[in-house]
VEXDREN-2710 file (C-alpha; in Angstrom, 1 decimal):
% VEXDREN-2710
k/r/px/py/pz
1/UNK/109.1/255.9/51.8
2/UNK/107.3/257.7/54.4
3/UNK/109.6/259.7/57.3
4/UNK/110.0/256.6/59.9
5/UNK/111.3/254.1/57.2
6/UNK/114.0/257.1/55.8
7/UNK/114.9/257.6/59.4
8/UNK/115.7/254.1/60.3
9/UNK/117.7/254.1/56.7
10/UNK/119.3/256.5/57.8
11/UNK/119.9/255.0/61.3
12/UNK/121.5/252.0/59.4
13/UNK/123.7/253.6/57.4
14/UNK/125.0/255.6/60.3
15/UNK/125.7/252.2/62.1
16/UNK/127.1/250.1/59.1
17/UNK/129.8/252.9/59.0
18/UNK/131.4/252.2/62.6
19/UNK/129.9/248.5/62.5
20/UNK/131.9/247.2/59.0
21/UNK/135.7/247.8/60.5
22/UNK/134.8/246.5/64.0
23/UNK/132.8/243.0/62.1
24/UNK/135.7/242.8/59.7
25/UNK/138.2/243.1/62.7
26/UNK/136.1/240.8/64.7
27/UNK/136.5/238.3/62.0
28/UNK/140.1/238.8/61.3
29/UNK/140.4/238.0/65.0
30/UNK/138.8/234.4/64.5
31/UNK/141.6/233.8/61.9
32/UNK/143.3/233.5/64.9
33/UNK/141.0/230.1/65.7
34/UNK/140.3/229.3/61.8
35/UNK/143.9/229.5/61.3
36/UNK/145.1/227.3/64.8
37/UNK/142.4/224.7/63.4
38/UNK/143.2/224.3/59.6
39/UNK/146.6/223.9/61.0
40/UNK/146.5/222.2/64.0
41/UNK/144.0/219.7/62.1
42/UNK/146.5/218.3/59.8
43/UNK/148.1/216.7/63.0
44/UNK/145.7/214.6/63.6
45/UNK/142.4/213.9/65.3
46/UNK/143.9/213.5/69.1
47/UNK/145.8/216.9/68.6
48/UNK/142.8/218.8/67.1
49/UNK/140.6/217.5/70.1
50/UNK/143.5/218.7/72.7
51/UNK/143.2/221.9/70.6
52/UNK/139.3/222.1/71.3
53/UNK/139.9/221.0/75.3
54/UNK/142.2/223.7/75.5
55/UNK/140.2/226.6/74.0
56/UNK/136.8/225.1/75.8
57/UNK/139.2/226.0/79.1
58/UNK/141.0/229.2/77.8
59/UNK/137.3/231.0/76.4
60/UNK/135.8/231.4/79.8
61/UNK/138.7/233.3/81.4
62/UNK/138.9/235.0/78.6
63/UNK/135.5/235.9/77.7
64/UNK/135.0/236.9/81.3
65/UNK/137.9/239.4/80.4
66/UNK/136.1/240.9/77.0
67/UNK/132.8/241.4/79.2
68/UNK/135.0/243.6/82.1
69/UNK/136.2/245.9/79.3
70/UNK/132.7/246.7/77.4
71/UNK/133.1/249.1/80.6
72/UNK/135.5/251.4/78.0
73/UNK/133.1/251.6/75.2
74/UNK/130.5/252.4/77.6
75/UNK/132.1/254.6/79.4
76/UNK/133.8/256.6/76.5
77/UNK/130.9/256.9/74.1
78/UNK/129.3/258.7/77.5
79/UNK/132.0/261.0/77.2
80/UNK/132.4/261.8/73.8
81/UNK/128.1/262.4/73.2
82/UNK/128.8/264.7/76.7
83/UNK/131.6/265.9/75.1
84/UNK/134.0/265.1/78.1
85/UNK/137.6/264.7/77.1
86/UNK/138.9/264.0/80.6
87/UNK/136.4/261.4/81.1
88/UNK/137.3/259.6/78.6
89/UNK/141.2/259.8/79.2
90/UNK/140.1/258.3/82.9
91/UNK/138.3/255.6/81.1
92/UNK/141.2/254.9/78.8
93/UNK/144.1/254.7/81.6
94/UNK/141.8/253.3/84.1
95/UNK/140.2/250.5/82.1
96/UNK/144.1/249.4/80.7
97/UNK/145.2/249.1/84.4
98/UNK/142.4/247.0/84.9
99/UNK/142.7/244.6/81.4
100/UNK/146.6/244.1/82.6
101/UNK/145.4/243.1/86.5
102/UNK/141.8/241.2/85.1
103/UNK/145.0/239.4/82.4
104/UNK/147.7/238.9/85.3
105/UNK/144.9/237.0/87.8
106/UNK/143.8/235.1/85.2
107/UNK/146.9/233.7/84.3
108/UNK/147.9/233.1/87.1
109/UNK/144.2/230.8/88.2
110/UNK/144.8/229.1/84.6
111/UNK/148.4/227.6/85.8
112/UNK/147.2/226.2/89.4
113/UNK/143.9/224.8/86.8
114/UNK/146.6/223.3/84.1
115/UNK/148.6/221.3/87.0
116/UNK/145.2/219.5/86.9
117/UNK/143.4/218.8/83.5
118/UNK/142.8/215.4/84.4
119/UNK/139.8/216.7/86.5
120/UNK/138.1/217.7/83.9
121/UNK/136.9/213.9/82.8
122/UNK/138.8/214.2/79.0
123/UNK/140.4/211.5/77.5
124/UNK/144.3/210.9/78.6
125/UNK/145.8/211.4/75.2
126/UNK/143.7/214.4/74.7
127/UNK/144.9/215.5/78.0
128/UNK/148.2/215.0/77.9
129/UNK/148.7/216.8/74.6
130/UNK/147.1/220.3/76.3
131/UNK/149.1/221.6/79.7
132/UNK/152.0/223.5/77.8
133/UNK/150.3/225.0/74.9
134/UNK/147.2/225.8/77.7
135/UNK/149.5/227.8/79.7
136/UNK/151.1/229.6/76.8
137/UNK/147.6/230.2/75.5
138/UNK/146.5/231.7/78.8
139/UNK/149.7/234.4/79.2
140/UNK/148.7/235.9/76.0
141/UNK/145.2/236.9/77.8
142/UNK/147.7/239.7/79.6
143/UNK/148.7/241.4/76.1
144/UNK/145.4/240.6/74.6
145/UNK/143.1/241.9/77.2
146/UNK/145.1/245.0/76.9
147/UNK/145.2/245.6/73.6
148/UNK/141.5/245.0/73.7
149/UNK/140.9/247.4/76.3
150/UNK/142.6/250.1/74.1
151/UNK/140.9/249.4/70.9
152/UNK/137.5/249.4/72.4
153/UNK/138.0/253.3/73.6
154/UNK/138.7/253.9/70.2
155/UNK/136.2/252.3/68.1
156/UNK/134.1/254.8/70.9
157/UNK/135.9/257.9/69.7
158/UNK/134.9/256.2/66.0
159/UNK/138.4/256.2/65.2
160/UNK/138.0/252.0/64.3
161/UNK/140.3/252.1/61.1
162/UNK/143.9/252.0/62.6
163/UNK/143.2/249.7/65.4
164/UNK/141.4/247.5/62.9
165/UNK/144.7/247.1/60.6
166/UNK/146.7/246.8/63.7
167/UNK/144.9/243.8/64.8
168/UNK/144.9/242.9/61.3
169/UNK/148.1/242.9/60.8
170/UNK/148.8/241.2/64.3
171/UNK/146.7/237.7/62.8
172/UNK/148.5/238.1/59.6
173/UNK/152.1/237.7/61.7
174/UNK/150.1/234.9/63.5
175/UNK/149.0/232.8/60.7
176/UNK/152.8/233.3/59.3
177/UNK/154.4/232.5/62.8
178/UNK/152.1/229.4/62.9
179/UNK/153.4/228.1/59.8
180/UNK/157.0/228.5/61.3
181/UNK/156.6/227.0/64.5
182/UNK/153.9/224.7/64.2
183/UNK/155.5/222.6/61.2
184/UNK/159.3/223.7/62.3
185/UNK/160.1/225.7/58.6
186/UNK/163.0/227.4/58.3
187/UNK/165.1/225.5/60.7
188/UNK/162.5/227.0/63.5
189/UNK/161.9/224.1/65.9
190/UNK/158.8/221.7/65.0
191/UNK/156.7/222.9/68.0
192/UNK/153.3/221.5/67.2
193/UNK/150.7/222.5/69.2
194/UNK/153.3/224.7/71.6
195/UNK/154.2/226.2/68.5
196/UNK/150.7/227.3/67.7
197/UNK/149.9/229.0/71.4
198/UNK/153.4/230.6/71.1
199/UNK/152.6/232.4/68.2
200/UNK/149.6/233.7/69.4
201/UNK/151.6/235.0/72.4
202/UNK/153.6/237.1/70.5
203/UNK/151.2/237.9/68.3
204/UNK/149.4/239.6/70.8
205/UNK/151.9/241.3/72.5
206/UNK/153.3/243.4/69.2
207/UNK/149.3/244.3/68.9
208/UNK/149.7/245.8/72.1
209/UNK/152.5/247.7/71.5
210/UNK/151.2/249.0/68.0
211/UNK/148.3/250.1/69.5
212/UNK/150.1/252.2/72.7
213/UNK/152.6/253.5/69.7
214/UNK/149.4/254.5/67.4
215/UNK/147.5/256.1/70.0
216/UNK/150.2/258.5/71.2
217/UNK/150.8/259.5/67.5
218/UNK/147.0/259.5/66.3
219/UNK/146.1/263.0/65.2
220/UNK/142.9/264.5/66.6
221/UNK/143.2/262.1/69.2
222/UNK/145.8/264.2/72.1
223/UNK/143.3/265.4/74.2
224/UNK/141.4/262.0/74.3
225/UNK/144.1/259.9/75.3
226/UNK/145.7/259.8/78.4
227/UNK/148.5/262.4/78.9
228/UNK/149.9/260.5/81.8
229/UNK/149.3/257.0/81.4
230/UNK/151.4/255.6/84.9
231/UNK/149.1/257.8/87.1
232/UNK/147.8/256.2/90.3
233/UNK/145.0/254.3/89.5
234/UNK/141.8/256.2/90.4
235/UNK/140.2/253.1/92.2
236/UNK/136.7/255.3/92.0
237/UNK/136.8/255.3/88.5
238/UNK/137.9/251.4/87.9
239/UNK/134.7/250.6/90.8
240/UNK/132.1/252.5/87.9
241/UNK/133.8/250.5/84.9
242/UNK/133.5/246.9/87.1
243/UNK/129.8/248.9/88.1
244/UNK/128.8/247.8/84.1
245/UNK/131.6/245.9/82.8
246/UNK/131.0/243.1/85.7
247/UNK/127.2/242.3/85.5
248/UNK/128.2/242.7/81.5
249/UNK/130.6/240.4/81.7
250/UNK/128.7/237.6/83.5
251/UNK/126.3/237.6/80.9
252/UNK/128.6/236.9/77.9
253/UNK/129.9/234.5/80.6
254/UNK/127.1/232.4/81.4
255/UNK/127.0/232.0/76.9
256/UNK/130.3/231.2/76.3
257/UNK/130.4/229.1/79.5
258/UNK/127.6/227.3/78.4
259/UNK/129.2/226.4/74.8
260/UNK/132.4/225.7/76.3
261/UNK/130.7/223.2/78.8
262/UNK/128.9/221.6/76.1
263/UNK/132.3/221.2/74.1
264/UNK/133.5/219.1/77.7
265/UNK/130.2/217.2/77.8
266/UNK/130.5/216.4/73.8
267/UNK/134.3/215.2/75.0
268/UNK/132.5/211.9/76.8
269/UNK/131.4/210.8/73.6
270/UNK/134.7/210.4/72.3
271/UNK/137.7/211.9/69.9
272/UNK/135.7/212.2/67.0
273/UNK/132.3/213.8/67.8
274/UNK/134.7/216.2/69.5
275/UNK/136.7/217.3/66.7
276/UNK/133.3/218.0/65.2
277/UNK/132.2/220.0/67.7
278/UNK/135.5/222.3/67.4
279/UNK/135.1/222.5/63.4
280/UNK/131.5/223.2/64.1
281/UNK/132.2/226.1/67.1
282/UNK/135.1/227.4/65.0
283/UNK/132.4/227.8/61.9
284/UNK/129.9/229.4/64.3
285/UNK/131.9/231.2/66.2
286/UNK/133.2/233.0/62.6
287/UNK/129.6/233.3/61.9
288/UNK/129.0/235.1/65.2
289/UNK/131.4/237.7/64.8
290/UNK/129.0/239.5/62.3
291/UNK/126.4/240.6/64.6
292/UNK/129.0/240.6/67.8
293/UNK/130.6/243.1/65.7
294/UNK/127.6/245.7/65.0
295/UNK/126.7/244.5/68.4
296/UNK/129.8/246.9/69.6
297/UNK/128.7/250.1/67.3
298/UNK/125.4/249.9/68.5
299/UNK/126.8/249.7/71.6
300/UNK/128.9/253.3/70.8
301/UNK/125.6/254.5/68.6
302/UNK/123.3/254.4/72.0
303/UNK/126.3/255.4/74.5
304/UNK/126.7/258.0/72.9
305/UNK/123.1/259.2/72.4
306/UNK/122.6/258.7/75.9
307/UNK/125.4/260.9/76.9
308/UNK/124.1/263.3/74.8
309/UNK/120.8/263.2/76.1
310/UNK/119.1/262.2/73.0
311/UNK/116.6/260.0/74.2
312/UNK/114.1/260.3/71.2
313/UNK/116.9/258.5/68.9
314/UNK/117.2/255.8/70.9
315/UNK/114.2/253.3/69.4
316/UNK/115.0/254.5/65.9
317/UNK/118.7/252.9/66.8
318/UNK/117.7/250.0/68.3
319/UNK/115.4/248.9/65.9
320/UNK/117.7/249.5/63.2
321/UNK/119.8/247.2/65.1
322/UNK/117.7/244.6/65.3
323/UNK/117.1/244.9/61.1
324/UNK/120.5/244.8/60.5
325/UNK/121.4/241.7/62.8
326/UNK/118.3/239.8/61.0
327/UNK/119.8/240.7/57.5
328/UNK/123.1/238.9/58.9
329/UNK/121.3/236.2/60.0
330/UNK/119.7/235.3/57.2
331/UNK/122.8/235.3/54.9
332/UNK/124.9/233.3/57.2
333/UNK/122.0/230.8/58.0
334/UNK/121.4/230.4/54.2
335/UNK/125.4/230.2/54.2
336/UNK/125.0/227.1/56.7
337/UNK/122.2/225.1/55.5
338/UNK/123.6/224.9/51.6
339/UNK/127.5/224.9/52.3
340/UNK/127.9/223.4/55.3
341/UNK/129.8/220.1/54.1
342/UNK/132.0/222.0/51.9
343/UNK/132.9/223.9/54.9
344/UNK/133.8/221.3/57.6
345/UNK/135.7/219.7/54.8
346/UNK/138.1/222.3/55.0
347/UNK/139.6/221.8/58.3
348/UNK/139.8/218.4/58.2
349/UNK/140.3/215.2/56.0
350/UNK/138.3/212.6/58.1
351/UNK/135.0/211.4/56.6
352/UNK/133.4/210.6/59.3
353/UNK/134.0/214.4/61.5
354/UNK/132.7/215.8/58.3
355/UNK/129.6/214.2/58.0
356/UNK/128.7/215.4/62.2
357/UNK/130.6/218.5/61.7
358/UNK/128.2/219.2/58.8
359/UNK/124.6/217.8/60.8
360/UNK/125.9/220.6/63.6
361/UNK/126.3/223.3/61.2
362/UNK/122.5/222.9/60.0
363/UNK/121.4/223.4/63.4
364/UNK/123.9/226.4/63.7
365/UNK/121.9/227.5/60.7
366/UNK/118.4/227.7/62.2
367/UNK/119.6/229.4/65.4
368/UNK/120.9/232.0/63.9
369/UNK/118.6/234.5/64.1
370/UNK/117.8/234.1/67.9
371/UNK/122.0/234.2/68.6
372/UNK/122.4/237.6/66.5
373/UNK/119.1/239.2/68.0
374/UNK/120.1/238.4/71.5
375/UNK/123.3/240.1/71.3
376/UNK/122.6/243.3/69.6
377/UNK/120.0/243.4/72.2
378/UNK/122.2/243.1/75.2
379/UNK/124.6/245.5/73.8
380/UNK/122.3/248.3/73.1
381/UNK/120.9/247.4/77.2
382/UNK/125.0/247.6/78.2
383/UNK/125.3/250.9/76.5
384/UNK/122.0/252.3/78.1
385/UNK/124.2/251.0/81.8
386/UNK/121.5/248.2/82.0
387/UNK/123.6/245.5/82.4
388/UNK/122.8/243.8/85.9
389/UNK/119.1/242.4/84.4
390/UNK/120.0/241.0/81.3
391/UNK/123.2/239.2/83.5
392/UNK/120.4/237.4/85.4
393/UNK/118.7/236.6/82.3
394/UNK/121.6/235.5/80.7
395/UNK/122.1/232.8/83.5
396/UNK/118.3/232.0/83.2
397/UNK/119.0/231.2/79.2
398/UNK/121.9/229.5/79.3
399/UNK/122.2/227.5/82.5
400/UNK/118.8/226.8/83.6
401/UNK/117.2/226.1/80.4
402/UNK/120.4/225.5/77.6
403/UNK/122.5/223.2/79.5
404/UNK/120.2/221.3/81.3
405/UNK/118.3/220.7/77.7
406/UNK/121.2/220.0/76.4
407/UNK/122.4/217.0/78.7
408/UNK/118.5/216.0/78.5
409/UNK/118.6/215.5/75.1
410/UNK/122.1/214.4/74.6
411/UNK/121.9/211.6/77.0
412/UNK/118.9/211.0/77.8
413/UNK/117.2/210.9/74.4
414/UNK/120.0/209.5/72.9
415/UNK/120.7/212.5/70.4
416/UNK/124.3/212.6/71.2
417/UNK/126.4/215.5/70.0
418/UNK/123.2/216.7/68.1
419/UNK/121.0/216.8/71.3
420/UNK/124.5/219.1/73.1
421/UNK/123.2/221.6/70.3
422/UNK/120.0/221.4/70.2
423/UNK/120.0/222.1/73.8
424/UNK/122.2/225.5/73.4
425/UNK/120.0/226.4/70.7
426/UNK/117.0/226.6/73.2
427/UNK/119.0/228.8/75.4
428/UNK/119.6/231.1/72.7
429/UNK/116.2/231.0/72.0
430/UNK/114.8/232.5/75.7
431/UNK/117.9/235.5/75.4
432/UNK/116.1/236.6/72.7
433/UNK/112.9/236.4/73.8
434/UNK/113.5/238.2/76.9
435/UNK/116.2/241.0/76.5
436/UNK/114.2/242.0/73.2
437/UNK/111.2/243.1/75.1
438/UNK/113.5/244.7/77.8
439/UNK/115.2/246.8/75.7
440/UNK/112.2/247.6/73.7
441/UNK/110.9/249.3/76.9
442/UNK/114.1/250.8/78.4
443/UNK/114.2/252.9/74.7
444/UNK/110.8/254.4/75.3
445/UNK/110.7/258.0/73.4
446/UNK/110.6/260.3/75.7
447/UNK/106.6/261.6/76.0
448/UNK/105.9/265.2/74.2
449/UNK/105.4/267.7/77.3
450/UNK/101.5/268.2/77.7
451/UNK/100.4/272.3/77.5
452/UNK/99.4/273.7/80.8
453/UNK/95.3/273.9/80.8
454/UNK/95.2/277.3/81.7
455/UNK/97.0/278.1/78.3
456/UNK/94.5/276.0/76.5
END
């Protein structure tokens, strides 16, 4: 191999070290989903769709929430490369006071929104079924948002291993307190879907309290973590984090907003192509916790570079990056295309959800690579503190090209639930093709100083 190809090995390997606990944890956190739809499925087809109405609701608030706190891991890599302890104790304390007041607001917007569902044109036994285990759902955001906020400034520390078997053990409990109060074993009450979003609840909140517990114990770790944790907010500092974590989180916004509307539109066709569409977001979803997982280390890889100031490693990450993510998306697209019945058959019994749930999952298949390259790319632009561009074209993507394509083709050529993802396939599509080039020139190496003349 010549010197470049060793170097991006060598890149690679560097990331696949911090990326493999945070894609494993990513993916232990959709057991959280996998696990509510395997279980919730065996209900029935009215309770499954409440299920997918529900989470179509809860991922936007929540999403929005996971965008604000990128903030940390930007903020904290900076740090670290700078080798700036009390910045990143200021990002730590700071960025938890603003998961638990981003957590508390949302809550509270999610009950006035539950006292009318109706609104949002779904069918009336789908809607009836979804207000309490909505609401439930919605106060674990407080917990979760926290925990989150806490994890992500250690994954930038590189200190992912703990908080990865803390969350791991938190969807273990889950799956375990789902089997208890979904089903009503044990003499536990049969809670159905209630059951499901109460688990989750406390779930989440034990996560949180591991993680406060670990972090105050973790050696190597004192002076990085916050020696006073109930100091005043420093409303300067929180302003910076919301300065990337804001335009950050709009952009995963404007996706996740886009596949949550789809799942509302897909819910005028009926029961049935809905519960589809939630086995086939649940299997993509999974699927896109690979790259939104080394998405996250490259995140740390370049915030940290850049802190240092070492600009001439910032390409040779980057593209790295985008090998990995289209190693990932080959696999999982091959995954797709040659399993996909044998998948959907697993959350659910009815014949005719599996044959649509399986159609969907070959179009997850060929968008694949466009969905991992566009978020590796806009995570390596968030750690670099580009964040308000790629927002923009974020919105451009998804809502003035994905959606409208996606009603286009869903109604108006007939395509149905098919057309819905075709349509959000094309948004992924444009992400790519324009933060690619963006970051492509915001990682520029730096240009070898030219010698005076006179010393020529």
């Amino acid at each position: 191999m010549t010197a470049e190809p060793m170097h991006l090995v060598h890149e690679s390997k560097r990331t696949l070290r911090l990326a493999f606990p945070l894609i494993i944890g990513q993916l232990s956190q959709m057991l959280l989903g996998v696990a509510d739809t395997v279980m919730i499925g065996k209900l029935g087809v009215t309770e499954l769709a409440a299920l997918t109405f529900a989470n179509a609701v809860f991922h936007v608030p929540f999403v929005f929430g996971i965008g604000l706190l990128t903030a940390v891991s930007v903020f904290t890599s900076n740090a670290k490369g700078s080798n700036d302890p009390e910045a990143a104790r200021a990002s730590c304390r700071n960025g938890t006071y603003l998961a638990l007041a981003i957590g508390t607001l949302l809550f509270a917007a999610a009950w006035l929104i539950s006292l009318r569902l109706d609104l949002f044109g779904q069918p009336e036994a789908v809607t009836a079924r979804t207000p309490a285990f909505f609401r439930i759902l919605m106060a674990s955001i407080i917990p979760g948002l926290a925990a989150l906020a806490l994890k992500n400034h250690a994954d930038a520390l590189n200190r992912p291993w703990p908080p990865f078997w803390i969350f791991m053990s938190g969807v273990a409990l889950n799956i375990g307190l789902n089997w208890l109060l979904i089903y009503g074993h044990f003499g536990f009450p049969a809670m159905k879907l209630t059951g499901a979003a109460t688990a989750t609840f406390i779930s989440r909140t034990l996560v949180l309290i591991a993680m406060i517990v670990w972090l105050l114990h973790a050696h190597g770790l004192r002076e990085w973590v916050p020696y006073r944790w109930f100091r005043r907010p420093d409303f300067t500092a929180i302003r910076r984090l919301l300065g990337i974590g804001w335009p950050a989180s709009l952009h995963m916004l404007c996706e996740v907003a886009a596949f949550s509307t789809s799942g509302l539109i897909i819910g005028r066709f009926g029961s049935t192509p809905m519960a589809a569409h939630q086995v086939a977001i649940t299997c993509a979803a999974t699927a896109f916790m690979i790259p939104l997982g080394l998405s996250m280390a490259l995140t740390v890889r370049i915030g940290e570079a850049n802190g240092a100031g070492l600009d001439h490693q910032l390409r040779p990450i980057a593209i790295s990056g985008w090998l990995l993510a289209t190693i990932i998306a080959l696999m999982t697209a091959a995954t797709f295309l040659l399993f996909g019945k044998n998948l959907t058959s697993l959350f659910i019994s009815n014949k005719e959800v599996i044959s649509l749930a399986a159609s969907l999952l070959i179009i997850v298949g060929i968008f694949q690579l466009v969905d991992s390259l566009q978020v590796v790319s806009g995570a390596m632009l968030r750690g670099l503190h580009d964040a308000h561009v790629p927002a923009l074209m974020g919105f451009i993507s998804y809502w003035l090209v994905g959606l409208p394509l996606a009603i286009a083709l869903g109604f108006h050529f007939h395509l149905g639930t098919r057309g819905v993802w075709w349509g959000l396939a094309g948004g992924l599509s444009v992400a790519c093709l324009t933060l690619g080039p963006r970051l492509w020139l915001r990682t520029k190496p730096p240009q070898a100083a030219k010698p005076h003349p006179a010393s020529r």
